[in-house]
C-alpha positions in Angstrom: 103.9 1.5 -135.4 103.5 -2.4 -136.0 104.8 -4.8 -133.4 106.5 -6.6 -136.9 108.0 -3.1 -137.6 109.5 -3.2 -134.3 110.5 -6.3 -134.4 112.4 -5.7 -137.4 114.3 -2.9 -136.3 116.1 -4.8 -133.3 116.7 -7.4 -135.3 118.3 -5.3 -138.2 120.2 -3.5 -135.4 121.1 -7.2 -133.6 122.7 -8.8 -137.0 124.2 -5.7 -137.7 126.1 -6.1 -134.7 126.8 -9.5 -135.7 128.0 -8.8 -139.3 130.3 -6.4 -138.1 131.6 -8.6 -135.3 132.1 -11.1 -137.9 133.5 -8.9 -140.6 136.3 -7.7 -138.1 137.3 -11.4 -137.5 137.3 -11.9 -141.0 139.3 -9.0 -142.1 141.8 -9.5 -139.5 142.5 -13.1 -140.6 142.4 -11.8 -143.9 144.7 -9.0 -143.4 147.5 -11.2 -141.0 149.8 -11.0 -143.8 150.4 -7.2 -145.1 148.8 -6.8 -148.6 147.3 -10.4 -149.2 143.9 -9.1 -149.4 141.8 -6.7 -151.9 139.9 -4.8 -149.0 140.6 -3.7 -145.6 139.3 -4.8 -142.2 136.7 -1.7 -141.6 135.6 -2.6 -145.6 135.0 -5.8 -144.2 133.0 -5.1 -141.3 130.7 -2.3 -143.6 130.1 -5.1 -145.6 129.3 -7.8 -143.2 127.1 -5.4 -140.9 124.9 -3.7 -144.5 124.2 -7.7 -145.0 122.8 -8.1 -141.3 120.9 -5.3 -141.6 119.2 -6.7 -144.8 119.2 -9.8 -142.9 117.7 -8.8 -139.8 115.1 -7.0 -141.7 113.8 -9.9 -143.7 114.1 -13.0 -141.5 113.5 -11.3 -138.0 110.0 -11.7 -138.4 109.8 -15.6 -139.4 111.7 -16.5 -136.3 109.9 -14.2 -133.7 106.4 -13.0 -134.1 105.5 -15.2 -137.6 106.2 -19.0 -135.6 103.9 -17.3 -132.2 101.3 -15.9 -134.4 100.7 -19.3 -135.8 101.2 -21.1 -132.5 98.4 -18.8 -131.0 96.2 -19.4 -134.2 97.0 -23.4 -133.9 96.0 -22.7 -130.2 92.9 -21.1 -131.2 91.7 -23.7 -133.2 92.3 -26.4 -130.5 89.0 -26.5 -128.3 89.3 -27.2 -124.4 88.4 -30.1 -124.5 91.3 -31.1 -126.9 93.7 -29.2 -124.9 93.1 -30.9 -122.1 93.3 -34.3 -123.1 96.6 -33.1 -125.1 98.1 -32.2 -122.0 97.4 -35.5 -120.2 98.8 -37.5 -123.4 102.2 -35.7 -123.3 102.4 -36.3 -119.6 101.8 -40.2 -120.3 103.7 -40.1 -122.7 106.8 -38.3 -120.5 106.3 -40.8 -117.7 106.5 -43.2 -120.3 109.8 -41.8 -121.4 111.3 -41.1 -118.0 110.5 -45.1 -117.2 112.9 -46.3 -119.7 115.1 -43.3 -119.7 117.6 -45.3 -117.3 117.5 -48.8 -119.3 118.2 -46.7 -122.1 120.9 -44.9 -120.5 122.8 -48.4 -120.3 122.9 -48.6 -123.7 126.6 -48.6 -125.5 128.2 -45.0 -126.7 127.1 -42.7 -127.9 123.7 -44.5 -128.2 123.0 -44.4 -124.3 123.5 -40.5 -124.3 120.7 -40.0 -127.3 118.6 -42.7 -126.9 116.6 -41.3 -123.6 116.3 -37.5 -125.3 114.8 -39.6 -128.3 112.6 -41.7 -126.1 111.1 -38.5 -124.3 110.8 -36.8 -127.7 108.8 -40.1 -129.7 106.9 -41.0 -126.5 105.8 -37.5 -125.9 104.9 -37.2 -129.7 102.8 -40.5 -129.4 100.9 -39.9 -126.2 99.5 -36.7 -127.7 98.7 -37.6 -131.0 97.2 -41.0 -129.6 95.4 -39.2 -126.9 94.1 -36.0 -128.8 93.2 -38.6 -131.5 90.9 -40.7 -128.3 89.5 -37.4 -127.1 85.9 -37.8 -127.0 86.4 -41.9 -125.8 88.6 -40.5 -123.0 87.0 -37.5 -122.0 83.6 -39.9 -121.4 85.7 -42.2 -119.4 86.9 -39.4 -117.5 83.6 -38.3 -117.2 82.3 -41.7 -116.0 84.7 -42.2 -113.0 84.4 -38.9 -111.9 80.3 -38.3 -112.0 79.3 -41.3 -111.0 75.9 -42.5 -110.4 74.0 -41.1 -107.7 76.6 -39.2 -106.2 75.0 -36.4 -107.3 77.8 -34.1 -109.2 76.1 -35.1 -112.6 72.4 -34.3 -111.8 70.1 -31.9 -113.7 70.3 -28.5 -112.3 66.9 -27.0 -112.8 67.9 -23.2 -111.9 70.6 -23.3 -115.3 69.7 -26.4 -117.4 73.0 -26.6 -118.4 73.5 -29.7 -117.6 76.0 -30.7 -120.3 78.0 -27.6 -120.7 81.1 -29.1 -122.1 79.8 -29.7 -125.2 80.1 -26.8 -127.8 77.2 -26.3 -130.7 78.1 -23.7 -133.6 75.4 -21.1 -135.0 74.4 -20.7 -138.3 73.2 -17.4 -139.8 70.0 -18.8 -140.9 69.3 -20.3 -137.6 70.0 -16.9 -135.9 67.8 -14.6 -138.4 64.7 -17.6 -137.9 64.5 -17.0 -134.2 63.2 -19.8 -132.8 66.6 -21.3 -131.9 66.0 -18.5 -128.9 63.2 -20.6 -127.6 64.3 -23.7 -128.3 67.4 -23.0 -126.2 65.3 -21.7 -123.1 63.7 -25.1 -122.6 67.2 -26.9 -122.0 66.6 -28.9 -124.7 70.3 -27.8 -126.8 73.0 -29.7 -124.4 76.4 -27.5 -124.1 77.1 -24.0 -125.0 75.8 -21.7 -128.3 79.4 -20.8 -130.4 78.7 -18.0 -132.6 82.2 -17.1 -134.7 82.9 -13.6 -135.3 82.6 -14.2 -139.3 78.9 -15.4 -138.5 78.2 -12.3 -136.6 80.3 -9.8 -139.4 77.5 -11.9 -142.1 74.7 -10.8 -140.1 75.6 -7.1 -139.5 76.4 -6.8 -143.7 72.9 -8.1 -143.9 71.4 -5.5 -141.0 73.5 -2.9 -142.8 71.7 -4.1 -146.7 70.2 -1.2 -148.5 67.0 -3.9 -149.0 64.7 -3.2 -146.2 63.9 -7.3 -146.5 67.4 -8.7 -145.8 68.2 -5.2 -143.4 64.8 -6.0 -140.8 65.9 -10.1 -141.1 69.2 -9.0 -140.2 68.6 -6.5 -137.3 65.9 -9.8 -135.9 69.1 -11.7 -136.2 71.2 -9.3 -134.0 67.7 -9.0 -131.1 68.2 -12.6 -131.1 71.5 -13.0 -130.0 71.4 -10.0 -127.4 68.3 -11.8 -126.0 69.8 -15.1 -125.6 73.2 -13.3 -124.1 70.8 -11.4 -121.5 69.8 -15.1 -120.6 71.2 -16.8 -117.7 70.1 -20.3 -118.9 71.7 -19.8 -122.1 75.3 -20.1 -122.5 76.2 -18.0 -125.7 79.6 -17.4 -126.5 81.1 -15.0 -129.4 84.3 -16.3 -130.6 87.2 -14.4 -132.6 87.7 -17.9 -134.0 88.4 -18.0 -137.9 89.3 -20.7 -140.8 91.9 -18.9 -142.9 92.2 -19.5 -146.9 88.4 -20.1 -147.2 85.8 -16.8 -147.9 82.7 -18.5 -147.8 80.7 -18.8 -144.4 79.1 -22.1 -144.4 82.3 -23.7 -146.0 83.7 -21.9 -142.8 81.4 -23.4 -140.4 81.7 -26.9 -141.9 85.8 -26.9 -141.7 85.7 -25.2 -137.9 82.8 -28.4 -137.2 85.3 -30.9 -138.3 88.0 -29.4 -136.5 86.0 -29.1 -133.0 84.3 -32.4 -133.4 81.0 -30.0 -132.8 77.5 -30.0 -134.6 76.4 -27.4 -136.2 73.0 -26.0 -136.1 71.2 -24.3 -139.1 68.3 -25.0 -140.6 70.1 -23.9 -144.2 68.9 -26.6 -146.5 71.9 -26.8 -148.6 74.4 -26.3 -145.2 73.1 -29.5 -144.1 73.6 -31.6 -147.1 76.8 -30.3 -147.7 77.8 -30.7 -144.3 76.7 -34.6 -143.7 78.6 -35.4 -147.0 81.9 -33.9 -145.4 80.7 -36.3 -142.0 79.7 -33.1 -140.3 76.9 -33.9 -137.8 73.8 -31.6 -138.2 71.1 -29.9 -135.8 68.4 -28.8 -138.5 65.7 -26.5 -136.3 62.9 -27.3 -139.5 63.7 -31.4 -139.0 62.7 -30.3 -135.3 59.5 -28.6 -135.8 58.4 -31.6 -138.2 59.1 -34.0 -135.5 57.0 -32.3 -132.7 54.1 -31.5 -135.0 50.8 -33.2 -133.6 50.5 -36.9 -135.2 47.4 -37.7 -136.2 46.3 -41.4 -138.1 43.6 -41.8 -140.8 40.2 -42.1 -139.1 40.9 -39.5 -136.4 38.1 -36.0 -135.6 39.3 -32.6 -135.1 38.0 -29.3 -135.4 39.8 -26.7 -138.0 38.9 -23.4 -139.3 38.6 -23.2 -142.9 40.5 -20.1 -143.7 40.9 -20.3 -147.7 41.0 -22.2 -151.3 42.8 -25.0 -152.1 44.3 -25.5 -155.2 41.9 -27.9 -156.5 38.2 -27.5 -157.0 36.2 -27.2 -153.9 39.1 -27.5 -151.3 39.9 -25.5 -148.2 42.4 -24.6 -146.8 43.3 -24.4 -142.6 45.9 -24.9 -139.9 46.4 -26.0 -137.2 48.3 -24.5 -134.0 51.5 -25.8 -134.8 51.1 -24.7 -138.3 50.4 -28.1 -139.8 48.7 -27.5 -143.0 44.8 -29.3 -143.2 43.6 -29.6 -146.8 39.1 -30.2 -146.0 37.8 -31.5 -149.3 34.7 -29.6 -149.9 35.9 -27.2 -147.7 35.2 -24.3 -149.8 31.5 -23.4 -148.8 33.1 -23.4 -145.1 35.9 -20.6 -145.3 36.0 -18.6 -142.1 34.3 -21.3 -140.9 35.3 -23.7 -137.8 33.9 -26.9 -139.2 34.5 -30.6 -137.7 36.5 -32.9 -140.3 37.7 -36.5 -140.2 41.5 -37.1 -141.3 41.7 -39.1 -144.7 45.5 -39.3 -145.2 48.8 -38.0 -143.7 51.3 -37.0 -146.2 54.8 -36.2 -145.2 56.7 -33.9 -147.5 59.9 -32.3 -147.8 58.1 -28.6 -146.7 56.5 -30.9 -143.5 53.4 -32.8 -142.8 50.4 -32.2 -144.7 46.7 -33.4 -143.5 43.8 -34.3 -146.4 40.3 -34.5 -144.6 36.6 -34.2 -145.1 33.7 -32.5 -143.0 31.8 -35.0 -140.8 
């Protein structure tokens, strides 16, 4: 049995009370003078109490568990950090209120008894819209007087690394199924705490539960991810029931629940990310991160690569190097499986990453 079944029942039984109560009054007055009415008090109260019934029935739920269920999901939405500052706004904002609550008071009748409930209500209204609006500028202020430097309540811990924990990143699918946001989180280099939304994690079980063995081992890798970084202590993953209702897709999902926590998201879905920085959504793309930490290497410069296969063009070979950085050795055919020392020609960068041209010395 539903709690909204429940609910509806004492409220049918409630109005009906009422409607009966009511119906007596009314067929009493109606009935003062003998025969000036069509129907009789008791018809009147039948009436009257099969209408609150029907009533009670209909509306109980929009005034009880309809206006909490969308408090708690307004709630839900709201991060801490919000919250907090929200809290701080309305209590401004009431001081505010309570400050001029006696000038107002002075005012002529019947203006001096509303003015001050007005004052509290606009006040309060103002210093949390103006404060949850000033959240991130307030929160670093708040953070600034209260971690100063070199009183040591803002240092790096090296036993946790999580030395900015406040900050909340959201996980992508695709992030999750690559696996190296595992290892990237281990070195402390991903400030704050890893959000992973239940629809994300419902995604990646319809893709471990696929009938194509592809997407089902790619999904199941996705799932040993996260239980690796939860077994963690230097990770701080969270699983949230958090959801974005009226919208089916998952990255439209994940962009709408960014713009409402003011938090990045990190994926390193092509298409996520442009999608995302058109809607002003800021973006951690793990494949922009490899790129970046690939070995740099100018025109001119010697290394040593292993010539592993053909190139597309005549006489090239193909190798890599440790971080995967693909090495294109003209006249590199005659030295496949090979480890041959070249000289770098040219460094081209490319959407895919950075590719190297070179020649054998």
């Amino acid at each position: 049995m539903s709690v909204d079944f429940i609910i509806r029942l004492i409220g049918a039984i409630i109005f009906c009370v009422l409607g009966v109560l009511w119906g007596s009054s009314i067929g009493h007055a109606a009935n003062a003078v003998p025969g000036s009415s069509l129907f009789s008090t008791e018809q009147y109260s039948f009436a009257l109490g099969l209408i609150g019934v029907l009533f009670g029935l209909i509306v109980t739920p929009y005034i009880s568990t309809r206006p909490i269920r969308a408090l708690r999901y307004t709630m839900a939405k709201i991060s801490a950090q919000g919250f907090f500052t929200a809290i701080i706004g309305l209590i401004v904002g009431l001081t505010i209120a309570a400050l001029l609550a006696f000038p107002l008071s002075l005012l002529p009748s019947p203006f001096g008894n509303i003015m001050p409930f007005v004052g509290a209500l606009v006040f309060g209204y103002l210093g949390v819209a103006t404060f949850f609006m000033r959240q991130n500028d307030i929160n670093a202020l708040l953070g600034a007087l209260v971690n100063r430097p070199g009183d040591g309540t803002h240092d790096f811990n090296p036993t946790t690394k999580n030395w900015n924990e406040g900050r909340t990143i959201l996980l992508d699918t695709s992030v999750i199924i690559d696996g190296r946001i595992a290892d990237i989180a281990r070195t402390g280099f991903l400030p704050g705490s890893l959000l992973i939304p239940r629809f994300v994690l419902n995604e990646l079980q319809y893709i471990a539960d696929s009938p194509d063995s592809l997407r089902r081992q790619r999904g199941r890798r996705g799932m040993d991810v996260i239980a690796q970084m939860q077994k963690e202590p230097t990770i701080p993953v969270r699983v949230s029931d958090i959801d974005v209702e009226g919208i089916r897709e998952v990255d439209d999902k994940l962009v709408v629940l960014a713009r409402q926590l003011r938090c990045p998201i990190l994926t390193n879905d092509y298409n996520l990310n442009r999608v995302a920085e058109l809607q002003g959504v800021m973006i951690l793309n793990v494949n922009e991160l490899a790129n970046a930490v690939k070995s740099a290497l100018l025109p001119g410069e010697n290394l040593t690569i292993r010539v592993i296969q053909e190139g597309k063009e005549l006489g090239q070979g193909v190798g890599y190097m440790d971080d995967g950085t693909m090495v294109v050795v003209e006249n590199g055919r005659e030295y496949i499986n090979q480890e041959v020392p070249v000289t770098v020609t040219k460094v081209l960068q490319t959407a895919a990453g950075r590719m190297i041209f070179a020649r054998p010395d």
